[in-house]
PyMOL Python script that loads the backbone (N, CA, C, O; Angstrom):
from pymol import cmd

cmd.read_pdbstr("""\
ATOM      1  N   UNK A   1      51.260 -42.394   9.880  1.00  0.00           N
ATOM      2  CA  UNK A   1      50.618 -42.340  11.177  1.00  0.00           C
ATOM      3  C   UNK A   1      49.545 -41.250  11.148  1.00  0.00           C
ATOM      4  O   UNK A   1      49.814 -40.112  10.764  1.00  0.00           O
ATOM      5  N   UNK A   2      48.369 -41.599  11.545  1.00  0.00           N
ATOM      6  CA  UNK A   2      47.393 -40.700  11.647  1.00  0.00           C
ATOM      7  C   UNK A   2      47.531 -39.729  12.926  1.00  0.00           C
ATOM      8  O   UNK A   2      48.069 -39.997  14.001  1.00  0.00           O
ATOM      9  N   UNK A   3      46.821 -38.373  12.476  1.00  0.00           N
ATOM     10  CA  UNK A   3      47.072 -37.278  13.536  1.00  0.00           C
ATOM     11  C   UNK A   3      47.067 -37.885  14.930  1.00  0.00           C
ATOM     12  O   UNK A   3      47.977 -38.077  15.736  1.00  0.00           O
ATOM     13  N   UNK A   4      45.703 -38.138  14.968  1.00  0.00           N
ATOM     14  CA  UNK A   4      45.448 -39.003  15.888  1.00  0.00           C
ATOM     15  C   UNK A   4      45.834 -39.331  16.789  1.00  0.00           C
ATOM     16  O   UNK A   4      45.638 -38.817  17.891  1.00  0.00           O
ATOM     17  N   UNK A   5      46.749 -40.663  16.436  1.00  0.00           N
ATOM     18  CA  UNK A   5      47.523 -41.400  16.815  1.00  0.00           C
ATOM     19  C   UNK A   5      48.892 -40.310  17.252  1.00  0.00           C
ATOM     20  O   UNK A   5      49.324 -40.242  18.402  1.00  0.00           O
ATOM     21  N   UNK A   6      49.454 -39.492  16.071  1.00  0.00           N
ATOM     22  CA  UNK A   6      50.080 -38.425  16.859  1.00  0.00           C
ATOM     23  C   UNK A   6      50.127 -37.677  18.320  1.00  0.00           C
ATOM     24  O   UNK A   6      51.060 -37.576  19.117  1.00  0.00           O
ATOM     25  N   UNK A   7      49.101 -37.308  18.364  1.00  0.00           N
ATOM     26  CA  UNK A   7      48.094 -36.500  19.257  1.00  0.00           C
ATOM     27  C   UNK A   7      48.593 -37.408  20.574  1.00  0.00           C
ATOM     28  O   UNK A   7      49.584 -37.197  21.273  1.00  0.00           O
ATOM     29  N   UNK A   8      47.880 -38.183  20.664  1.00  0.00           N
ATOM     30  CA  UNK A   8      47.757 -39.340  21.481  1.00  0.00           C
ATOM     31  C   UNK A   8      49.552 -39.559  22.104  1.00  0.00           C
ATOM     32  O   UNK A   8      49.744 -39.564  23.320  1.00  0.00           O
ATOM     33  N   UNK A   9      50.680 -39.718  21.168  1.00  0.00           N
ATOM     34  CA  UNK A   9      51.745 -40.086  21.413  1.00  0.00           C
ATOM     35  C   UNK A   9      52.446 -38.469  22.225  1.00  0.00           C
ATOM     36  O   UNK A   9      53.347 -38.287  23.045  1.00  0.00           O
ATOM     37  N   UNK A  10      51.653 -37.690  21.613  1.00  0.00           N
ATOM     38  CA  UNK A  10      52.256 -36.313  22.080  1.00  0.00           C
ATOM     39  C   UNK A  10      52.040 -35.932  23.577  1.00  0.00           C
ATOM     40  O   UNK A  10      52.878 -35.435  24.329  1.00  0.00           O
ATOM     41  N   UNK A  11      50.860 -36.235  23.833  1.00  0.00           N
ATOM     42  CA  UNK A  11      50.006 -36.719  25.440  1.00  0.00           C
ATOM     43  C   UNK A  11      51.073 -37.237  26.313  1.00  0.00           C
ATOM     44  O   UNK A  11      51.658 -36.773  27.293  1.00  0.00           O
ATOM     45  N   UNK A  12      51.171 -38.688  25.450  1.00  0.00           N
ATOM     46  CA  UNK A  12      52.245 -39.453  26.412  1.00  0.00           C
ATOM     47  C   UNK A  12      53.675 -39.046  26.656  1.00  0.00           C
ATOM     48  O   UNK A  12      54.321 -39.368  27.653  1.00  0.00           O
ATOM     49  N   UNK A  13      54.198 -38.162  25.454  1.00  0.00           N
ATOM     50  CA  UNK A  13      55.562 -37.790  26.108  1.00  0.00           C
ATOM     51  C   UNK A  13      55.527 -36.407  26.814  1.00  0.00           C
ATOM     52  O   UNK A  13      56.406 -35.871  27.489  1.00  0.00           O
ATOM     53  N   UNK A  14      54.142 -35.915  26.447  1.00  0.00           N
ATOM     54  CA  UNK A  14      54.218 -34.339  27.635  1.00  0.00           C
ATOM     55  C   UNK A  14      54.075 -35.005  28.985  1.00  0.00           C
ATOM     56  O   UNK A  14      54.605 -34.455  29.950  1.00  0.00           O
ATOM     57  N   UNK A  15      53.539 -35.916  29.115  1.00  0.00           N
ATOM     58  CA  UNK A  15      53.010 -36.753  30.738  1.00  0.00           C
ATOM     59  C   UNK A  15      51.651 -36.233  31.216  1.00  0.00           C
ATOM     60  O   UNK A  15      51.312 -36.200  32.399  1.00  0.00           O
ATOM     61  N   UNK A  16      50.845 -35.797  30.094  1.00  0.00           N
ATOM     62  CA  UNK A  16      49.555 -35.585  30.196  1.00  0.00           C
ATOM     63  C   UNK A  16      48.421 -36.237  29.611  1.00  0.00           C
ATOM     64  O   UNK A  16      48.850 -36.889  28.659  1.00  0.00           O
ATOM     65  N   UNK A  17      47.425 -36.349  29.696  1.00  0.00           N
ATOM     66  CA  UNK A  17      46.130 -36.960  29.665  1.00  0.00           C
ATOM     67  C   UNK A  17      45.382 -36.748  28.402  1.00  0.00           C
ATOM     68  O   UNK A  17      44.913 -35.619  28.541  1.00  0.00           O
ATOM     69  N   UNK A  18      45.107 -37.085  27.550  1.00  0.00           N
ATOM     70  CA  UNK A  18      44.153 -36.073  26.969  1.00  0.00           C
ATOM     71  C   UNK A  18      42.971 -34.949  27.316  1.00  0.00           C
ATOM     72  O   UNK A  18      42.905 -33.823  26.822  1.00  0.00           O
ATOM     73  N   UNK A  19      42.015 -35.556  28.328  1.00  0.00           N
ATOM     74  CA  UNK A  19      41.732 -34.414  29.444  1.00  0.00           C
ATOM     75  C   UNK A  19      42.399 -33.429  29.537  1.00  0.00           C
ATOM     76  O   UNK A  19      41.935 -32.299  29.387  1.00  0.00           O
ATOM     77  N   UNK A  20      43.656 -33.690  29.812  1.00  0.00           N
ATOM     78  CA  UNK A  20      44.231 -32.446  30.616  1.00  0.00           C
ATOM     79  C   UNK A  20      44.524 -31.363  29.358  1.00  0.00           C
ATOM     80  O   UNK A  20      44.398 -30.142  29.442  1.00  0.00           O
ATOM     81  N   UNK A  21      44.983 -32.189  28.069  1.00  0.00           N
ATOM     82  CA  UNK A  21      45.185 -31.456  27.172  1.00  0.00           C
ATOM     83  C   UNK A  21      43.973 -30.927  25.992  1.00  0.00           C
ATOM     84  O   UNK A  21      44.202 -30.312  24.950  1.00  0.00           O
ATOM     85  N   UNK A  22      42.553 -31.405  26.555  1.00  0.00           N
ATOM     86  CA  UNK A  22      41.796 -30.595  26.106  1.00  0.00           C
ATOM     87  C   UNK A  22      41.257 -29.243  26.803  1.00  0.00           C
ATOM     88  O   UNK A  22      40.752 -28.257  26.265  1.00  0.00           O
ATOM     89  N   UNK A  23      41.547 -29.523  28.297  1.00  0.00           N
ATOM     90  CA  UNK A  23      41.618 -28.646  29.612  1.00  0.00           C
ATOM     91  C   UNK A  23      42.135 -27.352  29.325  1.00  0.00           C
ATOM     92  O   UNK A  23      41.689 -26.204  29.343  1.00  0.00           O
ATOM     93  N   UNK A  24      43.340 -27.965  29.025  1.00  0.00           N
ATOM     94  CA  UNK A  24      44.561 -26.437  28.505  1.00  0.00           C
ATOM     95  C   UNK A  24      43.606 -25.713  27.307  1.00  0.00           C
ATOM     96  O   UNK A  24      42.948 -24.707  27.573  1.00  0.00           O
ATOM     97  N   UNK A  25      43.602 -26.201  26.242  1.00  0.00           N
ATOM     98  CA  UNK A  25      42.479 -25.806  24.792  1.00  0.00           C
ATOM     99  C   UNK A  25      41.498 -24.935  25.246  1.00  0.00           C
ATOM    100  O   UNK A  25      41.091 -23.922  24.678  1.00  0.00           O
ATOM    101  N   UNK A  26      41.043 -25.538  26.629  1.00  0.00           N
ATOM    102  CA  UNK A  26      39.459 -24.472  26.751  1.00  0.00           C
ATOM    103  C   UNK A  26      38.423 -25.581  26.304  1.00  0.00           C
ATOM    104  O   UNK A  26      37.292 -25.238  25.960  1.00  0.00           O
ATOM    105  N   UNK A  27      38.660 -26.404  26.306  1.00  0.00           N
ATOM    106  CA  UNK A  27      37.602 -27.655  25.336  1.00  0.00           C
ATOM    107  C   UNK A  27      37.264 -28.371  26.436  1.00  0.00           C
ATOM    108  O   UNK A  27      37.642 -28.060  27.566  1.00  0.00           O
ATOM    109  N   UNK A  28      36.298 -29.690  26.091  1.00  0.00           N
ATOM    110  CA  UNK A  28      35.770 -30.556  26.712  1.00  0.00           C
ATOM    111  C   UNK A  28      36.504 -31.697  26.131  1.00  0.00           C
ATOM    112  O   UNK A  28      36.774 -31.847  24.939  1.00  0.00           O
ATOM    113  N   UNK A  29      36.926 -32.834  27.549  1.00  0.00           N
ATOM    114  CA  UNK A  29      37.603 -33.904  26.472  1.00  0.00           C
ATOM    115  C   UNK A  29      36.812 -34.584  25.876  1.00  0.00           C
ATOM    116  O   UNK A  29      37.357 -35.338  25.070  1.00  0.00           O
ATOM    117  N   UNK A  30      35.412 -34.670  25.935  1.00  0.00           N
ATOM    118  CA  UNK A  30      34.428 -35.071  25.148  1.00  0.00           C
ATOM    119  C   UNK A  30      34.581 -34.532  23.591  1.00  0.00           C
ATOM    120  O   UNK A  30      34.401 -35.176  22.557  1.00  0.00           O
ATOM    121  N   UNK A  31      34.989 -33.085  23.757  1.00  0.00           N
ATOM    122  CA  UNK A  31      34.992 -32.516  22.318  1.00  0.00           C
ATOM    123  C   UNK A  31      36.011 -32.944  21.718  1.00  0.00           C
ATOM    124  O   UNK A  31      35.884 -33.428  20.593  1.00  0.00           O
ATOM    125  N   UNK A  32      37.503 -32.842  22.461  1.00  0.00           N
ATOM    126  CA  UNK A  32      38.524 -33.741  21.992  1.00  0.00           C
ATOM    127  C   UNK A  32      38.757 -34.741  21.067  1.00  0.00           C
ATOM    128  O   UNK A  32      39.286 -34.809  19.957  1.00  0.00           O
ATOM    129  N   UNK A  33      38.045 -35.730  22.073  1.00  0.00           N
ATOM    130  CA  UNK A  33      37.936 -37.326  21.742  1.00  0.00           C
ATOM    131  C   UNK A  33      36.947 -37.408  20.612  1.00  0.00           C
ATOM    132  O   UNK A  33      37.103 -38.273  19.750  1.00  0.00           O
ATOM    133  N   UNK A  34      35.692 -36.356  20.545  1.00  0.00           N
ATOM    134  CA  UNK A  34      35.051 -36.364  19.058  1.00  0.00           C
ATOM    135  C   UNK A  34      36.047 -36.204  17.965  1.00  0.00           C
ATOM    136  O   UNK A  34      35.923 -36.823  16.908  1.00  0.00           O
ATOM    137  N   UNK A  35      37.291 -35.175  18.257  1.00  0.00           N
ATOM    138  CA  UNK A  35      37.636 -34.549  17.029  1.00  0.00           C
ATOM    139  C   UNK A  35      38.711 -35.335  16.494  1.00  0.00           C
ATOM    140  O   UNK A  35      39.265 -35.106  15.419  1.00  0.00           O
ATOM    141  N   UNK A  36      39.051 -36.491  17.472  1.00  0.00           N
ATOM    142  CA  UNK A  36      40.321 -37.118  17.311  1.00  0.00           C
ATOM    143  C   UNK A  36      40.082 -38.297  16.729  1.00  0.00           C
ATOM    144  O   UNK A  36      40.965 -38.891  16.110  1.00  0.00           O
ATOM    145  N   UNK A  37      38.582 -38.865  16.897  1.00  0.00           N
ATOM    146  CA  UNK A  37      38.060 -39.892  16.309  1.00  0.00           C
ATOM    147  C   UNK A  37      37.388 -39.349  14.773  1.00  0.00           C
ATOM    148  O   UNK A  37      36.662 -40.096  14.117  1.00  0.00           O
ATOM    149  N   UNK A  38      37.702 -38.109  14.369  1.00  0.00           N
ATOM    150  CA  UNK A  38      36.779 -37.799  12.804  1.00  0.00           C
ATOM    151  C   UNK A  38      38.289 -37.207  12.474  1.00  0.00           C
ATOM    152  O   UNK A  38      38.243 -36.623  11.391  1.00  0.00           O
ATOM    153  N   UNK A  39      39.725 -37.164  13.107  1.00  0.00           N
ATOM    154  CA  UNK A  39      40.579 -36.618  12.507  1.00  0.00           C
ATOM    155  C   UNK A  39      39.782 -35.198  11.800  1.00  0.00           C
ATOM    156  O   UNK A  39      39.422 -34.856  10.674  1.00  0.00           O
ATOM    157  N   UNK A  40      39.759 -34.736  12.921  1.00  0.00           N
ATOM    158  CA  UNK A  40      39.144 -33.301  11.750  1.00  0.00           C
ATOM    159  C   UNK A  40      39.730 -32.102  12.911  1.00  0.00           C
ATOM    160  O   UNK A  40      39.183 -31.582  13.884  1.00  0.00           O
ATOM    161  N   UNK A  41      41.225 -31.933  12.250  1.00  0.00           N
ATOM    162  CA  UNK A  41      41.911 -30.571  12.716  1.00  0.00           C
ATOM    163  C   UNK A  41      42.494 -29.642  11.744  1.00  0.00           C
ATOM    164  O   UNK A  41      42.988 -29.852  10.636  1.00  0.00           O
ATOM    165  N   UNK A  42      42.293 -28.391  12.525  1.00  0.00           N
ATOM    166  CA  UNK A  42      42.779 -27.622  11.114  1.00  0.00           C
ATOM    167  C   UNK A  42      44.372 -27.428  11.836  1.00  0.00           C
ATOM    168  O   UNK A  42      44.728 -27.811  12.951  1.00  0.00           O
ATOM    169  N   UNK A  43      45.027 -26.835  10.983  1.00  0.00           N
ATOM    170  CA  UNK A  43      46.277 -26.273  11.127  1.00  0.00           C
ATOM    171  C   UNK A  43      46.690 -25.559  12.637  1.00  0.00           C
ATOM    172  O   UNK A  43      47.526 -25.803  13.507  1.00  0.00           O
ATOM    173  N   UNK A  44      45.428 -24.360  12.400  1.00  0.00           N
ATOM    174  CA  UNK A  44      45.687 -23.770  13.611  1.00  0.00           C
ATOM    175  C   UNK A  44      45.258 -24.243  15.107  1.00  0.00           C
ATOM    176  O   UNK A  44      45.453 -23.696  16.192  1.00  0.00           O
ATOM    177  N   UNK A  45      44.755 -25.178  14.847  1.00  0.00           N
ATOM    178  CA  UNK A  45      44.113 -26.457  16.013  1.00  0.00           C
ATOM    179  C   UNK A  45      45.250 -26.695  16.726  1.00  0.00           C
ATOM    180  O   UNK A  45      45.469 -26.373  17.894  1.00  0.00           O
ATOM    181  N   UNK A  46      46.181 -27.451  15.735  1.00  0.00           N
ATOM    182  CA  UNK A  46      47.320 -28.344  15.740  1.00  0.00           C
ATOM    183  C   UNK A  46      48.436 -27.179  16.535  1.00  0.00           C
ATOM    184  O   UNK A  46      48.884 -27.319  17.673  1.00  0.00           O
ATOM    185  N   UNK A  47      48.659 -26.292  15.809  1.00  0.00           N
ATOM    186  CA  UNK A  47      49.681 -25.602  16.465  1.00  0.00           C
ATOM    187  C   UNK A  47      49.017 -24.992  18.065  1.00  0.00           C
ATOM    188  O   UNK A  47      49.770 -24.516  18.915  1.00  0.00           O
ATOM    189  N   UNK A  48      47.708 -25.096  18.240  1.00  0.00           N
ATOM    190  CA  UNK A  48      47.264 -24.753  19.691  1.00  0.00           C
ATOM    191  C   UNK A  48      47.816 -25.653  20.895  1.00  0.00           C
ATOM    192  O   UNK A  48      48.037 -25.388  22.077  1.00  0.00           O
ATOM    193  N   UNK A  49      47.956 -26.841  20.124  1.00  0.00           N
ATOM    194  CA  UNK A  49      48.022 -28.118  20.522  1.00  0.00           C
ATOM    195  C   UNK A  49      49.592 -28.198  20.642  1.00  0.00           C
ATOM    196  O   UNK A  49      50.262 -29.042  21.238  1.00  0.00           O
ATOM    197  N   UNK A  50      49.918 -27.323  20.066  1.00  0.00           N
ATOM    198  CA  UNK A  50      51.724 -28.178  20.383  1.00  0.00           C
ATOM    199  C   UNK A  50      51.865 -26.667  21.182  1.00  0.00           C
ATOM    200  O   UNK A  50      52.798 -26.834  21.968  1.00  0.00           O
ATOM    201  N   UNK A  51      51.481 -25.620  21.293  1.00  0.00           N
ATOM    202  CA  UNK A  51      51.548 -24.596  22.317  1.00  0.00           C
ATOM    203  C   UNK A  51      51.308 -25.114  23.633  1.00  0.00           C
ATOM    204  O   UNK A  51      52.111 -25.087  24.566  1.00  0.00           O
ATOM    205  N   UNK A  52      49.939 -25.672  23.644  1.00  0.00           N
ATOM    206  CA  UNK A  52      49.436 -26.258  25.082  1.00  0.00           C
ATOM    207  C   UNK A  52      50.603 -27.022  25.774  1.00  0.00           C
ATOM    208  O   UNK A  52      50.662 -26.945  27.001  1.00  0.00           O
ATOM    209  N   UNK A  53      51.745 -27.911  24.960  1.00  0.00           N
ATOM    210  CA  UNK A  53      52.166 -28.487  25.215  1.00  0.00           C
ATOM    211  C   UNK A  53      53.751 -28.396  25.309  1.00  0.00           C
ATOM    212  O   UNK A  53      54.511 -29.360  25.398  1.00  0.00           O
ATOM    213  N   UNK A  54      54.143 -26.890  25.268  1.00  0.00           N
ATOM    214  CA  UNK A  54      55.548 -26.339  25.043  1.00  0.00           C
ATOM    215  C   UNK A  54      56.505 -27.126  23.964  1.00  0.00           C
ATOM    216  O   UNK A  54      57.691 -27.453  23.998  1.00  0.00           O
ATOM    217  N   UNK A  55      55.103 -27.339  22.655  1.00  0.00           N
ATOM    218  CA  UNK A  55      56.311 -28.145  21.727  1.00  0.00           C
ATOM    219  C   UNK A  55      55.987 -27.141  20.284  1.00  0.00           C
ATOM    220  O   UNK A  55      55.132 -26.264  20.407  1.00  0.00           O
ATOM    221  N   UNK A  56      56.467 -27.253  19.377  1.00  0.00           N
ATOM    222  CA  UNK A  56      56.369 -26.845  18.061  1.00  0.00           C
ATOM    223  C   UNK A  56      56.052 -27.495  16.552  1.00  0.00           C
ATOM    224  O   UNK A  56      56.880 -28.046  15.827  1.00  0.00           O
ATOM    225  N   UNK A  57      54.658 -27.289  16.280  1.00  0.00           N
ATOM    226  CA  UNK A  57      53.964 -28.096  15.425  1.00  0.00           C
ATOM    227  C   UNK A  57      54.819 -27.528  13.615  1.00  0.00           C
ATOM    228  O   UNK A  57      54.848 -26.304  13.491  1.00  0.00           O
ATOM    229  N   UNK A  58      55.191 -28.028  12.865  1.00  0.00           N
ATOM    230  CA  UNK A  58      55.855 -28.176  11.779  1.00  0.00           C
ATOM    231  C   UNK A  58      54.971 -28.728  10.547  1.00  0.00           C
ATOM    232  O   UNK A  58      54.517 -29.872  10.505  1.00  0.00           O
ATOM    233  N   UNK A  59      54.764 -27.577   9.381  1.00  0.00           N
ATOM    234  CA  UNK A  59      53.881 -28.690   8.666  1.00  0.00           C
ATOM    235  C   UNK A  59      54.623 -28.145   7.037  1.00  0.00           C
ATOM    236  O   UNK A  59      54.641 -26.978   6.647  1.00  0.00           O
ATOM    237  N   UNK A  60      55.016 -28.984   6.517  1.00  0.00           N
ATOM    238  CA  UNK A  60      55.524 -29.192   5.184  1.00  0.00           C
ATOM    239  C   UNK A  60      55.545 -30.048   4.243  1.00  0.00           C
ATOM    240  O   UNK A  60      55.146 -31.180   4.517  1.00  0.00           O
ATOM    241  N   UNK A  61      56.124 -29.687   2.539  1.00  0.00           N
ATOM    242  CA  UNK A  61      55.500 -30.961   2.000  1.00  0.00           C
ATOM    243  C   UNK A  61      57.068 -31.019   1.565  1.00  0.00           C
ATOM    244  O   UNK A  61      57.805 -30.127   1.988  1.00  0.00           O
ATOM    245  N   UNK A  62      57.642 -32.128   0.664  1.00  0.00           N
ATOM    246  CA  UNK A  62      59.010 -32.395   0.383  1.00  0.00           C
ATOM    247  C   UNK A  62      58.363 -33.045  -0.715  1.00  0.00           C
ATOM    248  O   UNK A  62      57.355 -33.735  -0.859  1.00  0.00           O
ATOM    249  N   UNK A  63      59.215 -32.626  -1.393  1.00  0.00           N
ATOM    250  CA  UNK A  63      59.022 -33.088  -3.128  1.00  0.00           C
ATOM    251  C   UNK A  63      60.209 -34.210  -3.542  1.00  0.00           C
ATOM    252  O   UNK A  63      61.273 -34.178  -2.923  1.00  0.00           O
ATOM    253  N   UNK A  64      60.034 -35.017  -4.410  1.00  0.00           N
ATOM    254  CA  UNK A  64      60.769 -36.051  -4.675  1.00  0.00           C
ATOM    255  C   UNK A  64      62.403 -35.922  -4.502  1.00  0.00           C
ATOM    256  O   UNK A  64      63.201 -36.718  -4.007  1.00  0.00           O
ATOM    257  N   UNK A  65      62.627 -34.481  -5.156  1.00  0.00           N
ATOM    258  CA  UNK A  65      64.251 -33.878  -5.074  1.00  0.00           C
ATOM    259  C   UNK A  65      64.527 -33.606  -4.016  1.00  0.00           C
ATOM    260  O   UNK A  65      65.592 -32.988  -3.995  1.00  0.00           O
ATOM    261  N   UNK A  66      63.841 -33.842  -2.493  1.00  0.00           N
ATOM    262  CA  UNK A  66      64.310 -33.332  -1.563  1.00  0.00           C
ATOM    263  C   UNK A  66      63.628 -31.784  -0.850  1.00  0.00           C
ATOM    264  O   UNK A  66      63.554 -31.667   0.373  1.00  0.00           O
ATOM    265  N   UNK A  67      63.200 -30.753  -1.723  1.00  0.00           N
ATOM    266  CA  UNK A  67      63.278 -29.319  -1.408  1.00  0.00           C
ATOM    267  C   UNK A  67      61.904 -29.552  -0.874  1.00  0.00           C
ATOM    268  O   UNK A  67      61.143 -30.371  -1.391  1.00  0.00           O
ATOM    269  N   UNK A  68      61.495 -28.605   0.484  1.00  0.00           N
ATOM    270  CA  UNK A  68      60.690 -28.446   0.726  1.00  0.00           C
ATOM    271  C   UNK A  68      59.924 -27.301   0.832  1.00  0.00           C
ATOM    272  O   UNK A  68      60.449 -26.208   1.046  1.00  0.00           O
ATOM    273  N   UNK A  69      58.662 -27.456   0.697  1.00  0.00           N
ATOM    274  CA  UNK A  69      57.235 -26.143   0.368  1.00  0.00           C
ATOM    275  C   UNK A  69      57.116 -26.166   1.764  1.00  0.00           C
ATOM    276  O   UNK A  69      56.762 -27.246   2.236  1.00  0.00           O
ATOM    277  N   UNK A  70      57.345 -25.149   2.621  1.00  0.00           N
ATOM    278  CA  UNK A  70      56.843 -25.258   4.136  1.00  0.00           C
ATOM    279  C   UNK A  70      55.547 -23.756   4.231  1.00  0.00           C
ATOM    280  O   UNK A  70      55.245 -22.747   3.593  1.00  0.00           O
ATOM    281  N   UNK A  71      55.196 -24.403   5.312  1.00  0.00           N
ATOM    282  CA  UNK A  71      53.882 -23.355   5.510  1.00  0.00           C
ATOM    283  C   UNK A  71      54.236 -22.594   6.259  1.00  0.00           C
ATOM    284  O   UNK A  71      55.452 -22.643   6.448  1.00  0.00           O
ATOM    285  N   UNK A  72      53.337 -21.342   7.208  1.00  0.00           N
ATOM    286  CA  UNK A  72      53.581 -20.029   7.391  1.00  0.00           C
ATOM    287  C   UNK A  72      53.701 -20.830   9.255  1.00  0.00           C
ATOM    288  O   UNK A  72      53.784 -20.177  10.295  1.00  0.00           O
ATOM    289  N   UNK A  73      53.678 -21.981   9.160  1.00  0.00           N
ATOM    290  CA  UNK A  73      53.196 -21.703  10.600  1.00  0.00           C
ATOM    291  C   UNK A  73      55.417 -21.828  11.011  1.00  0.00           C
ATOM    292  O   UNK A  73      55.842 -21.678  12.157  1.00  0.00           O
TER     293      UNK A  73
END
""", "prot")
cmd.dss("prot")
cmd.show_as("cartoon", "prot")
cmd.util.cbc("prot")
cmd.orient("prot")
């Protein structure tokens, strides 16, 4: 699933808009909807984004054996 599409699903279970959740950001949902259509977020975007939204953004990789490399966030 693309961020995106993430993004979008994350909207719908906070019960907010994208508007509203570029609102919170400080952004324009114009700028939003640019950034969501070029998928172009960084890390610390993402975790702004699950702040805005009283959730907790998680980013890791899992290797074939199971163990996972997790990041600082």
């Amino acid at each position: 699933m693309r961020i995106s599409e993430q993004i979008k699903i994350l909207c719908v279970r906070a019960n907010i808009s994208t508007a509203e959740l570029a609102r919170r950001l400080g952004q324009s949902p114009q700028n939003l909807n640019a950034k969501l259509k070029r998928e172009s977020f960084t890390v610390a975007e993402l975790e702004k984004i699950a702040e805005a939204v009283d959730a907790k953004f998680e980013r890791n990789f899992i290797l074939s054996n199971g163990d996972k490399v997790k990041g600082d966030a």
